[in-house]
C-alpha positions in Angstrom: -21.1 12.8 -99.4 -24.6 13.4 -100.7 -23.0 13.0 -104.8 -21.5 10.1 -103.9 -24.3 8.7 -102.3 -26.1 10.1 -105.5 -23.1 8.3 -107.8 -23.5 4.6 -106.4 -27.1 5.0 -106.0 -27.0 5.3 -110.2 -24.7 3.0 -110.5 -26.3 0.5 -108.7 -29.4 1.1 -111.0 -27.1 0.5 -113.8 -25.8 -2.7 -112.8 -29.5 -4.0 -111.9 -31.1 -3.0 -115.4 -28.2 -4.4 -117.2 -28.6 -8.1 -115.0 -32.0 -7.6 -115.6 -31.5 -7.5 -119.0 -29.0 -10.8 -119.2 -31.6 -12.8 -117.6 -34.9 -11.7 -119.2 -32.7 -12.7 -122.7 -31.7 -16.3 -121.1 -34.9 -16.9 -119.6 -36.8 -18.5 -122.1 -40.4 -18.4 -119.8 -40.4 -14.9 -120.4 -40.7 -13.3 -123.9 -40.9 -9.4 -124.4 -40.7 -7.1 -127.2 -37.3 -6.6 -128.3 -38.6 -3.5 -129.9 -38.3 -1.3 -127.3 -37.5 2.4 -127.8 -34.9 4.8 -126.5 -37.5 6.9 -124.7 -39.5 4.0 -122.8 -36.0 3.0 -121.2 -36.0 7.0 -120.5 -39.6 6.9 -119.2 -38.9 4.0 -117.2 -35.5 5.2 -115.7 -36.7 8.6 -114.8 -40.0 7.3 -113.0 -37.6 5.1 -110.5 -35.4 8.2 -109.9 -38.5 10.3 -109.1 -40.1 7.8 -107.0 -36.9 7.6 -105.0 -34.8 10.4 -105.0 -37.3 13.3 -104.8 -38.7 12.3 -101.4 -35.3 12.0 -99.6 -34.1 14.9 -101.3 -37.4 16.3 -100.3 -37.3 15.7 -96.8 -33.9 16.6 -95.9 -34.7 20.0 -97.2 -37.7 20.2 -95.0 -35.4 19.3 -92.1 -32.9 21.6 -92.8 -35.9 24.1 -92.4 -37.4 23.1 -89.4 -33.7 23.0 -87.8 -33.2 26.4 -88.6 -36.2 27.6 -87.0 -35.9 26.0 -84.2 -32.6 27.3 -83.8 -34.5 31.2 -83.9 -37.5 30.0 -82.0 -34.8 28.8 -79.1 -32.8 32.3 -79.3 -36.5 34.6 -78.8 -37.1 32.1 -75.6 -33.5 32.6 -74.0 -34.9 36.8 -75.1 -37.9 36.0 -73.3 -36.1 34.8 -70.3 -33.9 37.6 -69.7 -36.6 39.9 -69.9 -37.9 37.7 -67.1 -35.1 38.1 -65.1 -34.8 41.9 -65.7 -38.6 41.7 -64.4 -37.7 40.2 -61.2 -34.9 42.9 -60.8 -37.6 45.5 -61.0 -40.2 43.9 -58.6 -37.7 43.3 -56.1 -36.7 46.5 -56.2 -41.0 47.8 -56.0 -41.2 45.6 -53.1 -38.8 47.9 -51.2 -39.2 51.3 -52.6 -35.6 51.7 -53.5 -33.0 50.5 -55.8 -29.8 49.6 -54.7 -26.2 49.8 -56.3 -26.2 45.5 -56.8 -29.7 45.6 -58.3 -28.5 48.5 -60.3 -25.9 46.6 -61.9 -27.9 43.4 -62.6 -30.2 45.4 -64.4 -27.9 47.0 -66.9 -26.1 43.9 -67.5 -29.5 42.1 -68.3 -30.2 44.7 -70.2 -26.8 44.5 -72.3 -27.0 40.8 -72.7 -30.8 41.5 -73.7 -29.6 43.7 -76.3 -26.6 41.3 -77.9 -29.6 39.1 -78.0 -31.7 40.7 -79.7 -28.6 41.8 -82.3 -28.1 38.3 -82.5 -31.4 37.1 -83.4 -32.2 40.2 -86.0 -28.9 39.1 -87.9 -30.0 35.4 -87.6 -33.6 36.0 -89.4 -32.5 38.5 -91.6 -29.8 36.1 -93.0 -32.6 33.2 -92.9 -35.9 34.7 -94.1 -34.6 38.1 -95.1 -37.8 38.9 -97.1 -40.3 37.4 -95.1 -39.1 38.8 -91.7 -38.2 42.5 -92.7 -41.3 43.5 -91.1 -40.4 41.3 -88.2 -37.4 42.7 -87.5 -38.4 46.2 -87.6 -40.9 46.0 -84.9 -38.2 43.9 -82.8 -35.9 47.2 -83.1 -39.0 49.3 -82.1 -40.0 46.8 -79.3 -37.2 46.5 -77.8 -35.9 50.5 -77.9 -39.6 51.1 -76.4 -38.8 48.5 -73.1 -35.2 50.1 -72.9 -36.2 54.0 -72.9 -39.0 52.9 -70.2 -36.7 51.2 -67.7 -33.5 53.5 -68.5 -35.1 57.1 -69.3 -36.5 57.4 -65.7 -34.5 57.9 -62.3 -34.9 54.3 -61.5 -30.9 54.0 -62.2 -30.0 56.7 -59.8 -29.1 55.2 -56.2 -31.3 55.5 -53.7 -34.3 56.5 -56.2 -37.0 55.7 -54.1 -40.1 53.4 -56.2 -43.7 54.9 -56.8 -46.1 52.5 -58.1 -46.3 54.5 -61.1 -42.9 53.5 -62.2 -44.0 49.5 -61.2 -47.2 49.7 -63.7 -45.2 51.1 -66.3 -42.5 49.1 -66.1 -45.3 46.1 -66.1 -47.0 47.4 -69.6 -43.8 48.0 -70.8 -42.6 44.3 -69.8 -45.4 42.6 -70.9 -45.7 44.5 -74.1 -42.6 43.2 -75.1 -43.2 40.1 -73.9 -46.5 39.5 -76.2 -44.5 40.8 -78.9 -41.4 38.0 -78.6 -44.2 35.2 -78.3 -45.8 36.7 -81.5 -42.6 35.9 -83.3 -42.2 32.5 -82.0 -45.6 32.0 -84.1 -44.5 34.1 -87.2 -41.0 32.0 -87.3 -43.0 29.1 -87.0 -45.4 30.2 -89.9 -42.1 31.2 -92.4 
């Protein structure tokens, strides 16, 4: 579609430089040099096709950008919001000293989802900005293995494991670790 709007844009151009041309000869008012060289037509042609073309061209590219990272910037927030929920899973379960089978459960499944998430989004920037988020997506493997060993590695899965506060502040620094780090890479994205 974008060719042939390309292919009737020129042809258009065509058709007005050659009317142009039949009625600047007929016109008697208006006299201009017939001596008129192959590379001033050139000149003049490629001027209009600059002044036009480059800008659209121009800006659907910069759209096509910004889509793209809004698309990543929308997968770290629905990240960020399961971490949340996993959060409130914990605290629930600090607020009465025990975890049960059903919170059990909606913890590991928040984790899983948290990990295809997380797959998701490392595949979706490195096939965007492969160079310029290597780095990024290193530390995203790190972050995230850090929050699951610190909610996973402990006896917090066992049923019945009775809560200490200790395990609530870690779980808290490891949560909110994490957290900055995802917010950090909504800024990064946006700076790609």
């Amino acid at each position: 579609m974008n060719i042939f709007f390309r292919a009737i844009t020129a042809l258009l151009f065509i058709l007005l430089g050659f009317t142009l041309g039949l009625i600047v000869n007929d016109f008697p008012l208006l006299t201009l040099d017939t001596k008129v060289g192959i590379g001033d037509v050139a000149n003049i042609i490629l001027a209009v096709v600059v002044a036009f073309l480059v800008p659209i061209s121009l800006t659907t590219w910069l759209d096509n950008k910004r889509h793209v990272k809004d698309f990543i910037i929308e997968e770290i927030q629905e990240c960020l919001g399961t971490i949340r929920c996993i959060k409130e899973y914990v605290d629930s379960c600090c607020i009465t000293k025990k975890t049960l089978r059903k919170d059990i459960i909606k913890i590991m499944f928040k984790l899983k989802d948290n990990e295809r998430q997380i797959s998701s989004l490392r595949n979706q920037l490195k096939e965007s900005f492969s160079f310029k988020s290597k780095k990024m997506v290193n530390e995203l493997i790190t972050q995230q293995s850090e929050y699951w060993k610190r909610l996973t590695d402990g006896d917090l899965l066992s049923k019945g494991y009775k809560i200490n506060s200790d395990f609530c502040k870690d779980h808290d620094a490891a949560f909110y670790k994490f957290q900055d780090y995802l917010k950090k890479c909504i800024h990064s994205v946006n700076n790609f």
